[in-house]
SEFI-683407 format. One line per 3 residues: number of its first residue (from 1); for each residue x, y negated, z of N, C-alpha, C. Coordinates in nm, 3 decimals. Each point is the difference from the previous one (the first is absolute). Layout:
N
NUM	X Y Z X Y Z X Y Z | ...
This chain:
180
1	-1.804 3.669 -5.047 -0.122 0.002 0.077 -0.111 -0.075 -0.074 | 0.050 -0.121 -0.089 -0.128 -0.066 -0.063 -0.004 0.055 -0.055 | -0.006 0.100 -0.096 -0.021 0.061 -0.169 -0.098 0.081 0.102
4	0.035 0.110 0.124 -0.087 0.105 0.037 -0.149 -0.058 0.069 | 0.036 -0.122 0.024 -0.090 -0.111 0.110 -0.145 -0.023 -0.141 | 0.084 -0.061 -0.097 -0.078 -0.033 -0.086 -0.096 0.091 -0.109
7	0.071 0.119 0.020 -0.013 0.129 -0.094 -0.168 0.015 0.051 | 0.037 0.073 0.177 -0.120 0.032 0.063 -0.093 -0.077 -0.001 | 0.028 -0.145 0.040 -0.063 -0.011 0.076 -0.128 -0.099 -0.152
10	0.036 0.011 -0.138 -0.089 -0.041 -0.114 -0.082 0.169 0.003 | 0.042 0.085 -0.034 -0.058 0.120 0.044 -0.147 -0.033 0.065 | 0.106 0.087 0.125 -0.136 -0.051 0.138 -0.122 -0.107 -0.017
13	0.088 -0.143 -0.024 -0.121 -0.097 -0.040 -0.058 0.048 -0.123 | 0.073 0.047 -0.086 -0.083 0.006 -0.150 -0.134 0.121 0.034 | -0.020 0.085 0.120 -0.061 0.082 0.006 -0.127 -0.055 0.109
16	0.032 -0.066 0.076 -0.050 -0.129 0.086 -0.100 -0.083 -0.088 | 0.049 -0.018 -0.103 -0.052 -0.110 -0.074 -0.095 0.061 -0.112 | 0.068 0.111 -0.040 -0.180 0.104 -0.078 -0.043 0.026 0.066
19	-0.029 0.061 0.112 -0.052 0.082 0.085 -0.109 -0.133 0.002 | 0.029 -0.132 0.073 -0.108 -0.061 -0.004 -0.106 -0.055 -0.094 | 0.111 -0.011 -0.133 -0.080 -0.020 -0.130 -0.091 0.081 -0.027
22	0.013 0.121 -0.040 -0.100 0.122 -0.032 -0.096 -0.009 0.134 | 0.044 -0.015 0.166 -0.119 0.005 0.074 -0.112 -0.094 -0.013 | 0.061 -0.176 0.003 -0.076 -0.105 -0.034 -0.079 -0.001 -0.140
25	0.030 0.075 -0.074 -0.049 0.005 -0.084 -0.132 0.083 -0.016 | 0.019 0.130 0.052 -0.119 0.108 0.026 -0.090 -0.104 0.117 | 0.057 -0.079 0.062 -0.089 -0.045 0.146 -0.078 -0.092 -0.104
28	0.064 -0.051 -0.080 -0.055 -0.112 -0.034 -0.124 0.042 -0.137 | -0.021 0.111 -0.044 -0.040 0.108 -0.092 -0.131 0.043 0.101 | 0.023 -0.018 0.096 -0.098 0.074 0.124 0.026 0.138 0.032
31	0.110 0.075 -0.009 0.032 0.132 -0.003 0.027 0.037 0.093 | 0.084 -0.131 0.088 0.043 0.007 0.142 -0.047 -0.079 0.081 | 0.022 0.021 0.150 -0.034 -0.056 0.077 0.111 -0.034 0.103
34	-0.019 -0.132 0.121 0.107 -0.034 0.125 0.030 0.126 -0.005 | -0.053 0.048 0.097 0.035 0.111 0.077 0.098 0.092 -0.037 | -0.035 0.025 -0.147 0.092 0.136 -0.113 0.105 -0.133 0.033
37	0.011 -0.108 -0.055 0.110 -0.026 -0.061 0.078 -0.054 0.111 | -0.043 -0.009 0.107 0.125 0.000 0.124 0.074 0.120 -0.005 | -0.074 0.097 -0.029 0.098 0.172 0.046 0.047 -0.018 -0.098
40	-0.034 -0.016 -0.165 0.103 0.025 -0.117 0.103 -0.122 0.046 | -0.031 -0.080 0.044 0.130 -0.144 -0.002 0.100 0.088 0.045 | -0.031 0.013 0.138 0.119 0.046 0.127 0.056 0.112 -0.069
43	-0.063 0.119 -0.036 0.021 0.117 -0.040 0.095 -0.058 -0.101 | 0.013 -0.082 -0.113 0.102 -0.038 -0.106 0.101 -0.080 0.057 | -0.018 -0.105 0.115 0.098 -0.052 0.060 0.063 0.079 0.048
46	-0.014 0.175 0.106 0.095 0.100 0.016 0.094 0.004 -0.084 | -0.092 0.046 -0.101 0.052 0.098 -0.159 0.116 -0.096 -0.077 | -0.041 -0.131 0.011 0.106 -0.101 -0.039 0.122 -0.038 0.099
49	-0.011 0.026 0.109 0.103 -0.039 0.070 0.087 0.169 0.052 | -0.001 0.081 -0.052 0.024 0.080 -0.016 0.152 -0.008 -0.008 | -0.011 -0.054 -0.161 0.120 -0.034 -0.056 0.124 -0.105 0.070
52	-0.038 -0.035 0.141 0.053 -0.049 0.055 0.092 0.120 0.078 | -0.026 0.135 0.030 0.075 0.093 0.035 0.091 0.013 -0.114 | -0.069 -0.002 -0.081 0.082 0.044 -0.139 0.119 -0.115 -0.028
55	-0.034 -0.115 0.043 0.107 -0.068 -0.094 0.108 -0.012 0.144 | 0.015 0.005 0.135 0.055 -0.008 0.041 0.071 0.143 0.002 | -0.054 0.126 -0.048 0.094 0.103 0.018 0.085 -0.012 -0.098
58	-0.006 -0.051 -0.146 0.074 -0.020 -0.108 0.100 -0.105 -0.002 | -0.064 -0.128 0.100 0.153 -0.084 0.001 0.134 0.093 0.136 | -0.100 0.048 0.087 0.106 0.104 0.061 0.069 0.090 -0.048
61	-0.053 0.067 -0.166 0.056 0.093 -0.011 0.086 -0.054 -0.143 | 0.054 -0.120 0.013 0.018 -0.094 -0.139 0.117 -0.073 0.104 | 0.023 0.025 0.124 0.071 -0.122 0.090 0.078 0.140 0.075
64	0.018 0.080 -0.088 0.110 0.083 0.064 -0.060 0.145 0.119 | -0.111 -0.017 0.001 -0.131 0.108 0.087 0.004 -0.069 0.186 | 0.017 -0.129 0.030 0.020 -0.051 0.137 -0.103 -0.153 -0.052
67	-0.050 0.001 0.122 -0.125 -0.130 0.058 0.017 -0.025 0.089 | -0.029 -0.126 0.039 -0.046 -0.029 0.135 -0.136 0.002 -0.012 | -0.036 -0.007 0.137 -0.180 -0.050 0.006 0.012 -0.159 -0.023
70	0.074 -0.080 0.026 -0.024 -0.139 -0.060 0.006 -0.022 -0.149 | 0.087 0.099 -0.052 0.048 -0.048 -0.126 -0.178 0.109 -0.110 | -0.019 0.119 0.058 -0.129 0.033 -0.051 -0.130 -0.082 0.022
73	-0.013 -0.029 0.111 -0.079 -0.138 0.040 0.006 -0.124 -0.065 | 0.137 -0.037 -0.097 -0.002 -0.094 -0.100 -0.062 0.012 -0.103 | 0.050 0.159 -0.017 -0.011 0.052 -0.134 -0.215 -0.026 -0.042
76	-0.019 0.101 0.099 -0.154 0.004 0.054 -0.089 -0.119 -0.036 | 0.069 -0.107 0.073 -0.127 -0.144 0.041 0.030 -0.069 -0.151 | 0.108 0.034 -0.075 -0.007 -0.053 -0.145 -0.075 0.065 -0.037
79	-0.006 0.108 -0.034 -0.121 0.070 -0.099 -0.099 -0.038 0.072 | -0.060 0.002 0.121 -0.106 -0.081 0.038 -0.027 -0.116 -0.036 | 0.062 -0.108 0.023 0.007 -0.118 -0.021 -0.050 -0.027 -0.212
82	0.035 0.085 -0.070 0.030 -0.033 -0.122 -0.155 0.078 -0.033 | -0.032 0.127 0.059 -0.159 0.044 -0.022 -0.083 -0.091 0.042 | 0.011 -0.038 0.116 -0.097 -0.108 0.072 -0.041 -0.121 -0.129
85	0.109 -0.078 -0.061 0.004 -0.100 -0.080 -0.050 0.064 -0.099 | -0.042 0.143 -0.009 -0.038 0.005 -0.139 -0.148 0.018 -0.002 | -0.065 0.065 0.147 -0.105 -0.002 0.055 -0.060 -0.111 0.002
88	0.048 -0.060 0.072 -0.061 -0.147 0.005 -0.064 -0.051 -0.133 | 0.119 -0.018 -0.066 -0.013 -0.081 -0.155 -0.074 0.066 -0.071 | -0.021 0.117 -0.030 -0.099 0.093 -0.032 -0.165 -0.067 0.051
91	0.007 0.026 0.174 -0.166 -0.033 0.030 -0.017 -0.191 -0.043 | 0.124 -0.110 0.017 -0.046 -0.094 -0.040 -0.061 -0.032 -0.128 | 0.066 0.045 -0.104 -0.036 0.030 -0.134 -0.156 0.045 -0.029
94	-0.019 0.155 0.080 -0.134 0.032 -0.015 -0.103 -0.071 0.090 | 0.004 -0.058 0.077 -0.038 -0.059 0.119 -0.086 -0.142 -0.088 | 0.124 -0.050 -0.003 -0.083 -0.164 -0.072 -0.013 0.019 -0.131
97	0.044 0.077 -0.106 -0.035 0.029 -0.118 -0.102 0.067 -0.024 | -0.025 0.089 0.124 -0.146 0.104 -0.074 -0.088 0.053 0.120 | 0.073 -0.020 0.118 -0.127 -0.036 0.080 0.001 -0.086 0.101
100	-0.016 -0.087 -0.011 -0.032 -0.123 0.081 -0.084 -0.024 0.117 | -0.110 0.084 -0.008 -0.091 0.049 0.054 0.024 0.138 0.156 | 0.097 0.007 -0.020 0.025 0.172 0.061 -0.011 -0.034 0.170
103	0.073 -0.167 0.021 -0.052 -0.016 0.175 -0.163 0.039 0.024 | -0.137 -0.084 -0.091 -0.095 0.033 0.009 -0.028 0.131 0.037 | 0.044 0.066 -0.076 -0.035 0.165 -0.023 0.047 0.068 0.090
106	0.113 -0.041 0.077 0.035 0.112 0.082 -0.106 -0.078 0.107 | 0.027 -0.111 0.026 -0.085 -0.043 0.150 -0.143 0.060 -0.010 | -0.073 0.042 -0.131 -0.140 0.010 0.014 0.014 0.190 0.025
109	0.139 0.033 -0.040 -0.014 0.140 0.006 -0.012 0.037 0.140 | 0.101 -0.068 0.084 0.034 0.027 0.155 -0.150 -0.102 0.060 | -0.063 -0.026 -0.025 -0.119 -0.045 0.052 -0.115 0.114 -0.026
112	-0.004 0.039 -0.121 -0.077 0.118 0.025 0.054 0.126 0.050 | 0.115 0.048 -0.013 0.075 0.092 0.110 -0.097 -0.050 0.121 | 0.035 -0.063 0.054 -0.046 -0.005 0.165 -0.133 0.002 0.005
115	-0.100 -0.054 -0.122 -0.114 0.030 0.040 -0.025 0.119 -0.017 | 0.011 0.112 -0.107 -0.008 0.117 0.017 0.044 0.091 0.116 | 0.151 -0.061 0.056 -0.031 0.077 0.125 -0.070 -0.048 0.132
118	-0.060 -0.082 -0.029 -0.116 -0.014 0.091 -0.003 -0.137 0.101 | 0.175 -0.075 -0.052 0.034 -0.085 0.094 -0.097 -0.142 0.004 | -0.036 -0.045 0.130 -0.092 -0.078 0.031 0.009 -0.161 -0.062
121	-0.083 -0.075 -0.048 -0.025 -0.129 -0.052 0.119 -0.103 0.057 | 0.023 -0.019 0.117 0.087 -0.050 0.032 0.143 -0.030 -0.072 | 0.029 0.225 0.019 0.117 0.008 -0.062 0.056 -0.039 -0.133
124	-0.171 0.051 -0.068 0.027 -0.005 -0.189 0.005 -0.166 0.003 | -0.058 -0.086 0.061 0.018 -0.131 -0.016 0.101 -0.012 0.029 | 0.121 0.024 0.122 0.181 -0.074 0.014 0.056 0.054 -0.081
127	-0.025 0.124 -0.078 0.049 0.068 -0.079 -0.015 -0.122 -0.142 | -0.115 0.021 -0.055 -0.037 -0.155 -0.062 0.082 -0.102 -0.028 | 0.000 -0.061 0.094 0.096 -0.085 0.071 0.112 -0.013 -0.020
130	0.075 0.108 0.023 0.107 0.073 0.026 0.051 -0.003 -0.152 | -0.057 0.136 -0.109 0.015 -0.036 -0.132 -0.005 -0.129 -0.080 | -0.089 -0.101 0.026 0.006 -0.130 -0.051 0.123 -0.040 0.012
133	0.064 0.007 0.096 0.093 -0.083 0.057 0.140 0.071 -0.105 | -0.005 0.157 0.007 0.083 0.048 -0.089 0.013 -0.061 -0.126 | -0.138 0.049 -0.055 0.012 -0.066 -0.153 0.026 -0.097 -0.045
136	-0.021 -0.146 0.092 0.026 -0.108 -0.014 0.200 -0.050 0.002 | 0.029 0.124 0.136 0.145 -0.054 -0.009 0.031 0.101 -0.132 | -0.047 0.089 -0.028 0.067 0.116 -0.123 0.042 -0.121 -0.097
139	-0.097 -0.076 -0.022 0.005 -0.103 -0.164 0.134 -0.061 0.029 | 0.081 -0.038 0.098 0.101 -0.087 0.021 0.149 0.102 -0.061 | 0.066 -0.014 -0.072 0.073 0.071 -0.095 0.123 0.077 0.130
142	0.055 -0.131 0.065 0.100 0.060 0.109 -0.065 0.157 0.091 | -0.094 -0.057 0.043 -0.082 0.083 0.097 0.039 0.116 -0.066 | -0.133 0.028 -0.085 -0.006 0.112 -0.143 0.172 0.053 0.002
145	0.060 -0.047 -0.018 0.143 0.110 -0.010 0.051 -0.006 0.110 | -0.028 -0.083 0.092 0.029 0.051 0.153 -0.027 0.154 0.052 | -0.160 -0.028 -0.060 -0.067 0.149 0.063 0.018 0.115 -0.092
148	-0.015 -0.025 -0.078 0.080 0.087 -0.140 0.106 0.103 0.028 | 0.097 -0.092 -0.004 0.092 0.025 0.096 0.037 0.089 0.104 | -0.076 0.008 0.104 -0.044 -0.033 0.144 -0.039 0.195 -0.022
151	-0.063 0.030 -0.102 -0.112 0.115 -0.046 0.090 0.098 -0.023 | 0.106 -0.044 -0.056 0.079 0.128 -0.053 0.162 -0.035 0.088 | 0.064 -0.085 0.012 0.124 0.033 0.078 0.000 0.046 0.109
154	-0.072 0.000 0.102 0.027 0.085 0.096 0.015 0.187 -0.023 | -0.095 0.044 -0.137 0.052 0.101 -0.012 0.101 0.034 -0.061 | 0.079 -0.111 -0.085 0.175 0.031 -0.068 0.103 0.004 0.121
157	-0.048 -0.067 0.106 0.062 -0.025 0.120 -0.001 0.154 0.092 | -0.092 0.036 0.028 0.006 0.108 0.040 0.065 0.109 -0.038 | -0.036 0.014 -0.165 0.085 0.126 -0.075 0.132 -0.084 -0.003
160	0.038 -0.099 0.000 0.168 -0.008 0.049 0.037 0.031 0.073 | -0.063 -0.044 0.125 0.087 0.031 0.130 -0.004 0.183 -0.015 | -0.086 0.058 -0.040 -0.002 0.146 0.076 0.109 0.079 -0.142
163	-0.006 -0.053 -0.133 0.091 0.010 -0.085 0.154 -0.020 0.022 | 0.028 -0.118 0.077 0.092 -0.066 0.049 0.056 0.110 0.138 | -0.092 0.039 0.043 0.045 0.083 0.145 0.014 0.147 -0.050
166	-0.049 0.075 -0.117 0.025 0.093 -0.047 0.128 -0.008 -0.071 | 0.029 -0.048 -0.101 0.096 -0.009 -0.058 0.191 -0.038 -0.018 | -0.045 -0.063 0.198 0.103 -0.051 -0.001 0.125 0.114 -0.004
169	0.115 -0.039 0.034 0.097 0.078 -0.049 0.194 -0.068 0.036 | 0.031 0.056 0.079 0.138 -0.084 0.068 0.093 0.052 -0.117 | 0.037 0.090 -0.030 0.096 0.044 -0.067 -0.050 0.112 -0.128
172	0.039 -0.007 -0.074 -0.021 0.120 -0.136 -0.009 0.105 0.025 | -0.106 0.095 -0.032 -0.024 0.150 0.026 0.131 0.036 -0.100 | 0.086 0.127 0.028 0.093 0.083 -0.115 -0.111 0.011 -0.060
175	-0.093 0.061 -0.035 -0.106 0.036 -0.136 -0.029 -0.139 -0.097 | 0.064 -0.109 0.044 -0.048 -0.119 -0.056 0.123 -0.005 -0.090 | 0.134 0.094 0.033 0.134 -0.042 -0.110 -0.031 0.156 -0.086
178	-0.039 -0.023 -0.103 -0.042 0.185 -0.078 0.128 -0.073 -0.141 | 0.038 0.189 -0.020 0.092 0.003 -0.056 -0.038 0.004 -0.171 | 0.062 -0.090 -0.107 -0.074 0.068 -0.075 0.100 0.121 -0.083
């Protein structure tokens, strides 16, 4: 189970972890913007946790063609667990190495969001507010991979469980013993 745990789940992260390089990089180029790069994030966090179907159908089909849902659910939250750490370490790296700056930038982005759509002085001020308060805890290193964190496991979590509930398996299909 560790060799398949570890296989995927550098994969997954290793795809986790360009995906944001090449994006931060164009953002930081001016090519991109928030907005794009929330849909490309999520959209690559899918695409990367993907392989979380994948690696639990291969230790099933490597463990004789039988799973449990606990034992795919192990299989699962490792390759999660091991992308996540690579995510993370990835945005800390680019984060305090090359942009330092990026709490500013998003708070001034979501401040003009709301004024463009029209939202009233009040709001753009708690909003204000609101972002200060982000950027200020962002600088604190724990926080920062708290939320990091926080950004992408709930979706390795999800494609487990529904990976985990697809795949499971009480006993060996006959098509799983082929003759050679």
């Amino acid at each position: 189970m560790t060799k398949t745990v570890t296989i995927f789940g550098l994969i997954s992260g290793g795809i986790l972890a360009a995906t944001m390089v090449v994006t931060m990089a164009l953002y930081a180029r001016g090519h991109f913007n928030f907005d794009r790069g929330e849909v490309v994030g999520y959209t690559s966090m899918i695409l990367a946790f993907i392989l979380i179907f994948f690696g639990i159908r291969s230790h099933r089909e490597n463990s004789g063609g039988a799973i449990t849902f606990l034992k795919a659910f192990q299989v699962g939250i490792g390759i999660t667990l091991i992308a996540c750490a690579m995510y993370v370490l990835t945005w800390e790296i680019l984060y305090y190495g090359f942009l330092p700056d990026f709490g500013q930038k998003y708070a001034a982005h979501m401040i003009e969001k709301m004024r463009a759509s029209g939202a009233s002085a009040a709001a753009v001020e708690k909003t204000r507010a609101d972002m200060a308060h982000f950027a200020e805890m962002y600088r604190n290193p724990l926080i920062n991979i708290g939320m990091t964190f926080l950004e992408v496991f709930p979706v390795g979590l999800v494609v487990t469980l529904i990976s985990a509930a697809i795949l499971r398996r009480k006993t060996a299909h006959l098509s799983d013993f082929r003759t050679a």
